[in-house]
C-alpha positions, 0 to 999 in steps of 0.5 A: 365499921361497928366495934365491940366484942362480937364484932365479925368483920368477915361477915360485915364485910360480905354485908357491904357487897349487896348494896340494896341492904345499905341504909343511910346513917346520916345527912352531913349538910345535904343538899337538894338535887334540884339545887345543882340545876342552873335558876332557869332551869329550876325555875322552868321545873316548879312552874311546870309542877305547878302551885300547890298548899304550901301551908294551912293553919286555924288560929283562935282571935279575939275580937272586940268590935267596941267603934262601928268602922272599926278594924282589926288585924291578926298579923301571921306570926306564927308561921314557921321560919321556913315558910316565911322565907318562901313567902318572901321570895318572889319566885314562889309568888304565894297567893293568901287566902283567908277566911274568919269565923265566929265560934259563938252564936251571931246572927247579927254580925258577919265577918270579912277579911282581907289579906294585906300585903305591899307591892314588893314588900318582903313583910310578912302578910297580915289579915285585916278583918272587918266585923260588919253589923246592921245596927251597931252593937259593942260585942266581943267575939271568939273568931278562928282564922283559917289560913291557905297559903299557895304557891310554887314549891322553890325549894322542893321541901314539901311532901304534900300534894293535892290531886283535884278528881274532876268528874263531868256531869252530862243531864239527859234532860237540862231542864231538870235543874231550872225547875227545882225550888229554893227553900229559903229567900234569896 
């Protein structure tokens, strides 16, 4: 109970007799519920939740396309410890996905990547991004990458969640859509 001068044990004690008004003071190592459940039973419950956004990040890289053929690779270091933990651990079987663009102007250059991880390996993803030219041209490039990381939520850490609306649509008339014309070369 709380000390000091104006202290009214009476009335504090009448306090603890409606439970609704409790609040918790502190966590003392807690423990997640689902973790007192057996592997399989846990592990039936995530898959049956589903895979949900785990992590996102842009991050800024810089580019310098100097060797026609070349690449480069953006390691992802700056994810969080916690992340990289779940990345690991096959149960979450996390699925990577990557996308690069380029904050300047270039007409004449297009970018992909590819996201590279070993078979079984507990390594860390990384991103390798190709700079692909008609002619080839030394340049340096300001690029952000875009990171998604998907996958089963092991440990029940995440808030967030996505919820897809899926609305069908049904034309009265089909031909409607096979009759509209392109604006610009394909």
């Amino acid at each position: 109970h709380p000390d000091g001068e104006n202290f009214d044990e009476k009335n504090w004690i009448g306090s603890l007799k409606n439970f609704q008004n409790w609040d918790c003071i502190e966590f003392k190592n807690p423990i997640n519920i689902f973790q007192f459940l057996s592997y399989d039973l846990r592990k039936e419950l995530f898959v049956s939740i589903g895979k949900k956004i785990l992590y996102t990040s842009t991050e800024d890289f810089d580019y310098d396309l100097y060797e026609a053929g070349m690449y480069r690779i953006f390691e992802l270091n700056d994810i969080p410890t916690y992340m990289s933990r779940i990345i690991q651990n096959k149960d979450a079987d996390c699925d990577v996905f990557a996308s690069v663009i380029n904050t300047e102007d270039s007409r004449n250059v297009f970018f992909n990547c590819q996201i590279l991880r070993a078979d079984g390996s507990n390594e860390k993803p990384s991103v390798m991004i190709h700079g692909i030219q008609k002619e080839f041209r030394k340049c340096k490039y300001k690029l952000k990458i875009n990171i998604i990381i998907i996958g089963y939520d092991i440990y029940f850490l995440s808030n967030d969640s996505v919820e897809l609306i899926k609305e069908k649509y049904n034309s009265q008339s089909k031909r409607e859509f096979d009759s509209i014309t392109l604006q610009h070369k394909l």
